[in-house]
C-alpha positions as CSV (number, residue, x, y, z in Angstrom):
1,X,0.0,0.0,0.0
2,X,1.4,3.5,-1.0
3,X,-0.2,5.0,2.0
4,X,-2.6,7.7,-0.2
5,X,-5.9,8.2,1.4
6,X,-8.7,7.4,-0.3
7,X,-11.6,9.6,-0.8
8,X,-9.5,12.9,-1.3
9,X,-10.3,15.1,-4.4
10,X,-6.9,15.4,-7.2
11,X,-6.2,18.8,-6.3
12,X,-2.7,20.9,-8.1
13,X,-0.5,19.8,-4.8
14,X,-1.5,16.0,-4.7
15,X,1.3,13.9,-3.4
16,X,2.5,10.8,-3.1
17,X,3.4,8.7,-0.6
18,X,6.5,7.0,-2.3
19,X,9.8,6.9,-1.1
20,X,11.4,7.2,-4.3
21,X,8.9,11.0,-4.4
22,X,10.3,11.7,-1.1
23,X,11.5,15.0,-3.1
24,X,8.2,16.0,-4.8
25,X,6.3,15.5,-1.5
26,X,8.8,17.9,0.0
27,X,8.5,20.2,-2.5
28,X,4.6,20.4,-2.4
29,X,4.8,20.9,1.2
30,X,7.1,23.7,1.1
31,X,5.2,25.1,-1.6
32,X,2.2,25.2,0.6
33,X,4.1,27.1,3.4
34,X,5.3,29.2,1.5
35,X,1.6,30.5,-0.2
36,X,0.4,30.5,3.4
37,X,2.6,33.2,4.6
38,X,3.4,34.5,8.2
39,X,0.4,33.1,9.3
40,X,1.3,29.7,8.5
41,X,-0.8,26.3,8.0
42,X,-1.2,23.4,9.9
43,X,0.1,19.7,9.6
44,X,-3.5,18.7,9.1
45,X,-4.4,21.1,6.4
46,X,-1.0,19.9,4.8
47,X,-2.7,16.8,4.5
48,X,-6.2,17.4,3.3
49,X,-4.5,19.8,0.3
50,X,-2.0,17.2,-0.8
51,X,-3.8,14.1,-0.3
52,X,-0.8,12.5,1.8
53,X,-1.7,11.0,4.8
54,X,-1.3,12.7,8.6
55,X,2.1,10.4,8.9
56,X,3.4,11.4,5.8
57,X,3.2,15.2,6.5
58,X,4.4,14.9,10.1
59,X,8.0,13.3,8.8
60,X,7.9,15.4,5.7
61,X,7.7,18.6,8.1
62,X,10.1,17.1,10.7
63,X,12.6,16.8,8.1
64,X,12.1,20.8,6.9
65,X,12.4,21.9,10.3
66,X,15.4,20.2,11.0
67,X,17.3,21.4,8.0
68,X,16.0,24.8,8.9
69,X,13.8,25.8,5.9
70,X,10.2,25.3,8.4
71,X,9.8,26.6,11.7
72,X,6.3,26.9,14.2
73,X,4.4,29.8,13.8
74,X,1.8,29.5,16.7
75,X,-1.0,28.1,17.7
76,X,-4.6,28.3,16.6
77,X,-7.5,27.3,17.9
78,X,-9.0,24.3,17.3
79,X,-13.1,23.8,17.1
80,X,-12.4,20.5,19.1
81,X,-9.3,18.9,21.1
82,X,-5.9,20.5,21.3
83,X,-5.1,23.5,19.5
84,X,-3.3,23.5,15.9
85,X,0.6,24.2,15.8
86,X,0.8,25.8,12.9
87,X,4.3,25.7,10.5
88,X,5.6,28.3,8.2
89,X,9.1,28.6,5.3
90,X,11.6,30.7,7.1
91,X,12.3,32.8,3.9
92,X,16.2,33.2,5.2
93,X,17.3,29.9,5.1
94,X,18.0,29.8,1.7
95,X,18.3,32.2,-2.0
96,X,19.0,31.9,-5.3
97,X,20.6,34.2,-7.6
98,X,19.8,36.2,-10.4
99,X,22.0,37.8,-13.2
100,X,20.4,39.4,-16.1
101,X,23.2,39.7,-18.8
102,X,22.0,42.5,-21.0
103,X,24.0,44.0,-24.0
104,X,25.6,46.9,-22.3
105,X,24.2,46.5,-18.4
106,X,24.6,43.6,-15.7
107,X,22.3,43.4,-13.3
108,X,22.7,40.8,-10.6
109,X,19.4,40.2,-7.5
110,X,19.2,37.9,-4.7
111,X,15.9,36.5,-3.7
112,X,15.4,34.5,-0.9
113,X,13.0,31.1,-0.4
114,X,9.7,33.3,-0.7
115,X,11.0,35.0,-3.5
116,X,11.7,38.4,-2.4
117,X,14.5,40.5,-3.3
118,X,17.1,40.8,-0.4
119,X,19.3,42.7,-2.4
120,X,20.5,44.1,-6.2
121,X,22.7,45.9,-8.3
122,X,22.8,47.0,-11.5
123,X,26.8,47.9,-13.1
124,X,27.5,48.9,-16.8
125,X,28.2,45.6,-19.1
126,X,29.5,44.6,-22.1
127,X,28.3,41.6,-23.7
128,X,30.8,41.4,-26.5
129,X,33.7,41.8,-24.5
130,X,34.7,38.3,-24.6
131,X,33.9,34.9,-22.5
132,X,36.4,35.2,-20.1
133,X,36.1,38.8,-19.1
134,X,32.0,38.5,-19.3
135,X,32.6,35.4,-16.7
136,X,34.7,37.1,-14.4
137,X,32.5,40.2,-13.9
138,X,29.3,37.9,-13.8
139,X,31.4,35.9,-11.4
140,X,32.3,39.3,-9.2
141,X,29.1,40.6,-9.3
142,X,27.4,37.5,-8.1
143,X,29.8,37.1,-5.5
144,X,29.1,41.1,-4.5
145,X,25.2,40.9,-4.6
146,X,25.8,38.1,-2.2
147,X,27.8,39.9,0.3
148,X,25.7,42.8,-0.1
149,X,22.0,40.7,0.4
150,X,24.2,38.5,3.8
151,X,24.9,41.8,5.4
152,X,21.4,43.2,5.3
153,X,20.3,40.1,6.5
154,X,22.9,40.4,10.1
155,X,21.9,44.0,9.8
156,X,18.5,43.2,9.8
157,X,18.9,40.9,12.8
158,X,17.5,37.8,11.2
159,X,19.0,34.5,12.5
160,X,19.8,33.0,9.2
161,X,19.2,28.9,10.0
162,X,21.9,25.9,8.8
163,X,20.5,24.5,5.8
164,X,21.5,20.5,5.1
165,X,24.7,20.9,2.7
166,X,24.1,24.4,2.0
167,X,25.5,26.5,5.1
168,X,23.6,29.3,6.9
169,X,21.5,31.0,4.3
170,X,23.3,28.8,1.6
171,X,22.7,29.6,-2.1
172,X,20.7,27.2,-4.2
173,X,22.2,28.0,-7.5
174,X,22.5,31.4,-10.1
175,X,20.0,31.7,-12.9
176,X,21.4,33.7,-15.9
177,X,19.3,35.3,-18.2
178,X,20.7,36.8,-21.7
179,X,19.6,37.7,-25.2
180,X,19.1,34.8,-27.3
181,X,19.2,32.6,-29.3
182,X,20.1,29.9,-27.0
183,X,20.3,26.0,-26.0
184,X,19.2,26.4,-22.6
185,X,18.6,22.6,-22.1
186,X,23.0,22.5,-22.6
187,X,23.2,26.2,-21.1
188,X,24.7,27.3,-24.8
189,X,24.1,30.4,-26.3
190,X,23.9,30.4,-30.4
191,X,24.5,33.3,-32.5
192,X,23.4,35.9,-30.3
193,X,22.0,39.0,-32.5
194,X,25.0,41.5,-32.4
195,X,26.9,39.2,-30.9
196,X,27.6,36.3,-32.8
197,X,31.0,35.4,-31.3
198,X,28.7,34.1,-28.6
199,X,27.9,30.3,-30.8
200,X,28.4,27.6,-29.0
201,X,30.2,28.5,-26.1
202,X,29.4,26.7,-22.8
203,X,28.6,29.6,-20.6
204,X,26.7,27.8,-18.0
205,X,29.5,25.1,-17.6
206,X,32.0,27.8,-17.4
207,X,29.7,30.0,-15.3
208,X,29.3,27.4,-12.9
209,X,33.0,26.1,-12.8
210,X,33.9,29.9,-11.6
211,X,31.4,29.9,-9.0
212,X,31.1,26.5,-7.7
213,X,27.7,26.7,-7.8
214,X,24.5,25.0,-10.1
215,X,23.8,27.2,-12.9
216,X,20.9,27.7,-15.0
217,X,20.8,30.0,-18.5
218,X,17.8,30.7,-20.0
219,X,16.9,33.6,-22.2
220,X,15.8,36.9,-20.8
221,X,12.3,37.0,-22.2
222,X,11.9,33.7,-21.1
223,X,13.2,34.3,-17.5
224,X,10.7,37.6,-17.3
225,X,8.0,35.7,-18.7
226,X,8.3,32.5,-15.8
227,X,8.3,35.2,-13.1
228,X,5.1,36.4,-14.5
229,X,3.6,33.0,-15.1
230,X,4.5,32.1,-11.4
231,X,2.9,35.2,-10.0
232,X,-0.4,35.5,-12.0
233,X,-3.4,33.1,-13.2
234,X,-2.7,30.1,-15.2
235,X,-3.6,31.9,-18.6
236,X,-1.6,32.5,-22.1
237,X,-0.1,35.6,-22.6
238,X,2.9,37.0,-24.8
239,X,5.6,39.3,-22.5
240,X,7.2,41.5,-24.8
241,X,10.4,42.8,-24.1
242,X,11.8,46.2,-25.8
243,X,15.2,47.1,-24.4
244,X,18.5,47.0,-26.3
245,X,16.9,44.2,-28.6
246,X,13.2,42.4,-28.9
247,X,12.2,39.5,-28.1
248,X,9.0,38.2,-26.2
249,X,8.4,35.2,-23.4
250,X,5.7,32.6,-24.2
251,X,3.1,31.3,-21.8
252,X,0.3,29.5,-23.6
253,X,-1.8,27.4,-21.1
254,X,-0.2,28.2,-17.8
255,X,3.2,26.5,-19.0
256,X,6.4,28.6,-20.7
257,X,6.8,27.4,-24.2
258,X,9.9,27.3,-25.9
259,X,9.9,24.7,-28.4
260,X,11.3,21.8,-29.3
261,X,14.6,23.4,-30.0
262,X,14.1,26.0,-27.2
263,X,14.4,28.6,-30.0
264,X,10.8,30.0,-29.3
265,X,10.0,34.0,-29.1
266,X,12.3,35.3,-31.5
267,X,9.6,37.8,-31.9
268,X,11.7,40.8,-33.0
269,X,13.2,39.0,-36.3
270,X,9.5,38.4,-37.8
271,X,9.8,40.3,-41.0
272,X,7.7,43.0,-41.3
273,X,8.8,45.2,-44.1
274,X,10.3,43.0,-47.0
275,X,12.5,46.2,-48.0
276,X,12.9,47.7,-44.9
277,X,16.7,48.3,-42.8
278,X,19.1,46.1,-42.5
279,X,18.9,44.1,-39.0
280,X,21.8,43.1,-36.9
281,X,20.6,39.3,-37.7
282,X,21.3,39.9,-41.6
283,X,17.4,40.3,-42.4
284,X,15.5,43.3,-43.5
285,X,12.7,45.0,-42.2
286,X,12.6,42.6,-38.2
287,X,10.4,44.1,-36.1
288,X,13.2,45.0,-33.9
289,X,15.0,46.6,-36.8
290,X,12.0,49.0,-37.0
291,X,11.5,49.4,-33.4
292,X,14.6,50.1,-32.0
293,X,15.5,52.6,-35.1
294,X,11.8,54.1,-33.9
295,X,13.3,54.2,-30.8
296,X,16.6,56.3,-31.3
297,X,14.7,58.8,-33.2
298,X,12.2,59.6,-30.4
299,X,9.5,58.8,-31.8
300,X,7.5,56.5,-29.3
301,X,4.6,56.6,-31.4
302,X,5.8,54.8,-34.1
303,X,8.0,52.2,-32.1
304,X,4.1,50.9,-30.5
305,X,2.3,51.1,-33.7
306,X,5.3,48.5,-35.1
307,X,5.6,46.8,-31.8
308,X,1.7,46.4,-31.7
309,X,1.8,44.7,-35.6
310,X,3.6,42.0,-33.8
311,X,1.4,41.4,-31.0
312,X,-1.8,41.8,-33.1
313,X,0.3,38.8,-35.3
314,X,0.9,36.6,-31.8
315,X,-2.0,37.2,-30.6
316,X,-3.9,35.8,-34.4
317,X,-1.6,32.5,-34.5
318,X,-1.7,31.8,-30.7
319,X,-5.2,33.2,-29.2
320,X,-3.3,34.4,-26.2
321,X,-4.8,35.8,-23.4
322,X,-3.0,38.9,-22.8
323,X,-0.1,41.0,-23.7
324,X,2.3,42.6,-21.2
325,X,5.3,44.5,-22.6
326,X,8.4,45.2,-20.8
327,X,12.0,46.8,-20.8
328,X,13.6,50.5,-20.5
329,X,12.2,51.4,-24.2
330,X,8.9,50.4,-22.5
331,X,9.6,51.6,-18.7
332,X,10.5,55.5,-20.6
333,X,7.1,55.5,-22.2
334,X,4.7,53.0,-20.7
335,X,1.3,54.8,-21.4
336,X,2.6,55.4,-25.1
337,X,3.4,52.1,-25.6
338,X,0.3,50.8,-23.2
339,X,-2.0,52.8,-25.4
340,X,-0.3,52.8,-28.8
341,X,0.1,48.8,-28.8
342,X,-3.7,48.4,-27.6
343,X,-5.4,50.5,-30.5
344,X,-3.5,47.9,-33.1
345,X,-4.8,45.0,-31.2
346,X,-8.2,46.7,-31.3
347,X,-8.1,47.8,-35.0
348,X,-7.2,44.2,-36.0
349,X,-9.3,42.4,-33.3
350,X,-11.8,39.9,-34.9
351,X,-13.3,39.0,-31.8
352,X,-13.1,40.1,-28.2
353,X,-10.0,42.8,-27.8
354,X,-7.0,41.3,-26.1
355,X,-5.9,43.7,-23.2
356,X,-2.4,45.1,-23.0
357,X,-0.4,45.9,-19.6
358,X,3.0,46.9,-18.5
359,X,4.1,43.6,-16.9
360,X,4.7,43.6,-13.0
361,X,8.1,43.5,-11.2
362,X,9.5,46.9,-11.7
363,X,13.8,47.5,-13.0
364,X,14.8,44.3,-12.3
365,X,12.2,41.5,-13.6
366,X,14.2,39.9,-16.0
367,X,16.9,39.1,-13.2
368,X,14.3,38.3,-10.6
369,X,12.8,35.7,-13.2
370,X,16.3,34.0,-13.5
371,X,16.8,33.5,-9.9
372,X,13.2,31.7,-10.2
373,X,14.9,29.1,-12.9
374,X,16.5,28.0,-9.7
375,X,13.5,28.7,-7.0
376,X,10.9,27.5,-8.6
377,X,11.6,23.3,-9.2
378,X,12.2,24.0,-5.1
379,X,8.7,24.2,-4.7
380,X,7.6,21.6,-7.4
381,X,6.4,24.5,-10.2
382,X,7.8,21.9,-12.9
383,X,5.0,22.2,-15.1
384,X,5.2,26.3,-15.5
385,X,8.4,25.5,-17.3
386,X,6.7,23.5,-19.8
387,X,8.5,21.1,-22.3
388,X,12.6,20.6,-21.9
389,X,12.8,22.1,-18.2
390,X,16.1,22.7,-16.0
């Protein structure tokens, strides 16, 4: 007998009572602290939401308590015998790292277990200025943002707790985000637009030798776009990102798509304009050619009207949800953009009008989405990463 109880409704956290998924049920538990907050949740509601039974949950919590990532939060009153102790995450005893390698910025955040920022910077970058010098200051910065996020923490006067094999406050592992194309299954980059020198390199090996630590690469538009996903409903949306490039983040049915060669959301080379300018990827007439030269002119205006072309063509091939847009193009202008991208999708709407938004998280989104390539499998979110996950 597996130990499940019968009886209990399938729900999104169901468990298993399996040695071999001691993992999995781990990671549904902790997700469950951690959506309940301060206030915390009890063994027995741990049980009911997951499905495994009372035992289960008890060694389960025992175990996270012990290596420091639960702790009691209190009692509550029970409507008959003794009262409830109730458990929560202690946010502090863990983090991951983000780095956000644009083409001429680096910006580098630490999150902690609840996902949080503890601490970030943001120092000027060069992409092309060759793999070992890009390594080096990714390595420096990471190992700066770090120092800066542990002595907030001791200044803060949080008792940081010993995680199993990680140390007090121990890192989980650095997520790096950068313009693609990319392999992020081998953590490869491919011809990079502008920076082509980038092909086949093994940055997340050599990343990760540096650091001595796990290492994730993604793309940034991907990276932004799983923050989002993790954050708000289970829906499809496109999350387009206009910075030094273009690109977009695909979420179609809750889950991040990137294809089967992980080559999905190269949404700024989409030709447009069969005689238009020259693009950095040897094209003519790329959305991003026409946006970005919109863009250096000052002329906002125009830069939506394109940009909205190709979200009013995403949102005709996908039937997406929603469209966020994001980046310092974007964060400069937002209600031009906002309202500039929205009349397109309403002029070429053949059904109900697709709503555009700025997309949450502020400066730093695309860095604090990397640091969630690492968080998130923590808490079991395997599925938001959709087909060929870390």
């Amino acid at each position: 007998m597996s130990g499940i109880r019968t009886g209990v409704n399938p729900s999104p956290h169901t468990g298993v009572n399996l040695p071999s998924l001691r993992s999995h049920n781990s990671a549904l538990v902790l997700d469950l602290l951690r959506t309940a907050g301060e206030g915390g949740i009890s063994r027995l509601e741990l049980a009911e939401s997951t499905g495994l039974t009372p035992q289960a949950v008890s060694k389960i919590t025992a175990r996270l308590r012990t290596e420091g990532l639960a702790a009691g939060a209190g009692q509550r009153a029970s409507t008959g015998g003794k009262p409830r102790t109730v458990l929560c995450l202690v946010p502090s005893a863990a983090h991951a790292v983000g780095l956000h390698l644009d083409r001429d910025e680096l910006t580098a955040v630490v999150v902690d277990l609840a996902g949080t920022p503890v601490a970030a910077r943001t120092v000027p970058f060069d992409l092309g200025a060759g793999a070992a010098e890009v390594i080096e200051i990714a390595a420096t910065q990471v190992e700066s943002v770090r120092a800066e996020a542990e002595a907030r923490t001791d200044a803060s006067g949080v008792t940081r707790p010993t995680v199993t094999g990680g140390g007090p406050g121990g890192p989980l592992g650095v997520g790096v985000a950068m313009p693609g194309p990319l392999d992020h299954t081998t953590g490869v980059p491919q011809r990079v637009t502008g920076f082509p020198q980038w092909d086949g390199f093994p940055l997340r090996d050599a990343l990760a030798a540096r650091l001595g630590l796990p290492v994730v690469l993604d793309k940034d538009t991907n990276a932004a776009a799983l923050g989002l996903a993790l954050s708000g409903p289970g829906d499809s949306f496109a999350y387009l990102h206009l910075g030094t490039g273009l690109g977009a983040g695909l979420v179609l049915g809750g889950a991040l798509y990137r294809g089967d060669r992980t080559g999905a959301g190269e949404f700024g080379h989409q030709v447009v304009q069969l005689d238009g300018p020259l693009c950095d990827c040897g094209n003519r007439g790329c959305i991003e050619a026409l946006c970005m030269a919109a863009v250096a002119r000052g002329d906002m205006a125009d830069a939506a009207r394109v940009l909205g072309a190709g979200a009013a063509n995403l949102v005709g091939l996908l039937d997406i949800d929603r469209v966020l847009l994001g980046g310092r193009a974007v964060a400069a202008a937002e209600e031009q953009f906002v309202t500039g991208v929205g009349a397109v999708l309403e002029e070429r709407a053949r059904g109900p009008v697709v709503p555009v938004a700025v997309a949450c998280g502020g400066a730093h989104s695309v860095a604090e989405g990397a640091a969630q390539l690492v968080l998130a499998p923590v808490f079991g979110h395997a599925r938001v990463f959709g087909r060929g996950r870390p």
